[in-house]
C-alpha positions, 0 to 999 in steps of 0.5 A: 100781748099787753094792750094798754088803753089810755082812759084818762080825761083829754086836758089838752089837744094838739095840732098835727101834721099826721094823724094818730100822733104820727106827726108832729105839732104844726109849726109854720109852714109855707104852701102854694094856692095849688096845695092841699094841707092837711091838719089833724087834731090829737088829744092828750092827758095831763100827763102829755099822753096821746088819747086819740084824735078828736073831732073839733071845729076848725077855723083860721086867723089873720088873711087865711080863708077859713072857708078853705078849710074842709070839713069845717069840723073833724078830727081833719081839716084840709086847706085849700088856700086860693089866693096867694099873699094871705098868711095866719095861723089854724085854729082848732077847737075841742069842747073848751080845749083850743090849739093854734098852728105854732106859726103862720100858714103863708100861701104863695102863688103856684106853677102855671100850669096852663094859659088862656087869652082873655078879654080881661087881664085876671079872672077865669071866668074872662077867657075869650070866646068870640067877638065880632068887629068892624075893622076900624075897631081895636081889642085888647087880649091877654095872656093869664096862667093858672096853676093846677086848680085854676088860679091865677098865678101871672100874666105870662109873656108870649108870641102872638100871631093871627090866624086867617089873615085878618089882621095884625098884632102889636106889639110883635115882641113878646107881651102879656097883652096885645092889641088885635088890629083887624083889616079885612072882613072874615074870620080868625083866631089869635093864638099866644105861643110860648115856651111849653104853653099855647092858647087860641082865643075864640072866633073874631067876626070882622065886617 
């Protein structure tokens, strides 16, 4: 057995979609906010031949989070891009060597995978947990999906109904939101109800 070790100076480095050349250069890539893409770093001769992977610091251009990428310097990086719409390109850079992704790195929304009622049309952190009114008072309740790593992706349209019989909802059709009009004091939910999904909001108290 011949093992050839290359021991020559790294002249250039390369952005990879696998590790140990393996891959290919990363071109321009399209992925969703519940993606994780990897990105390796690859080293070369003057002579275009592979030397190893190298440890470099990583970093983005245009929209793209860099913060998203992690570690922030290794021979990989992972982007876990979070919101959808941005677009640039992944930088690397080894010593005075840099490499650029040979295109953008476009992030689009992803599946919904779950929903939730809410106080507020976006944002996670507005999921509806309890409230208490009289019953001359409105609210206003939304429907918001998110993918697997809990992103907003859309409003997602859904039957609601009121549990415990303490009011009524409008629009009766299906909607990403709904007006909850209570008239009788006691407690209740709402519920959103639609194809593959279902959520309740938190427990109404009305007086």
């Amino acid at each position: 057995v011949i093992t050839v070790t290359n021991t020559a100076s790294i002249a250039s480095v390369r952005i990879n979609s696998l590790p140990n050349n393996a891959g290919v250069a990363t071109g321009a890539i399209a992925i969703t906010t519940d993606q994780d893409t990897t990105f390796y770093l690859g080293a070369y001769d003057a002579f275009n031949n592979y030397i190893g992977d190298v440890v470099g610091t990583w970093t983005t251009t245009g929209t793209l989070d860099s913060t998203k990428l992690s570690p922030r310097a290794g021979s990989a990086s992972v982007l876990n891009g979070k919101v959808a719409g941005q677009t640039g390109r992944v930088i690397a850079r080894y010593n005075a060597l840099t490499d650029t992704t040979d295109g953008n790195v476009s992030l689009s929304a992803g599946q919904v995978n779950f929903v939730q009622v809410q106080s507020r049309r976006t944002g996670i952190t507005n999921t509806f947990t309890s409230q208490s009114l009289t019953s001359d008072q409105l609210d206003t309740l939304y429907a918001a999906g998110y993918d697997a790593d809990s992103n907003y992706v859309r409003g997602v349209l859904t039957t609601w109904s009121v549990l415990g019989g303490i009011g009524g909802v409008s629009p009766l059709t299906a909607s990403d939101s709904v007006i909850f009009n209570p008239n009788r004091t006691g407690q209740g939910q709402i519920k959103a109800d639609t194809t593959g999904f279902s959520a309740t909001s938190g427990l109404y108290t009305i007086a």
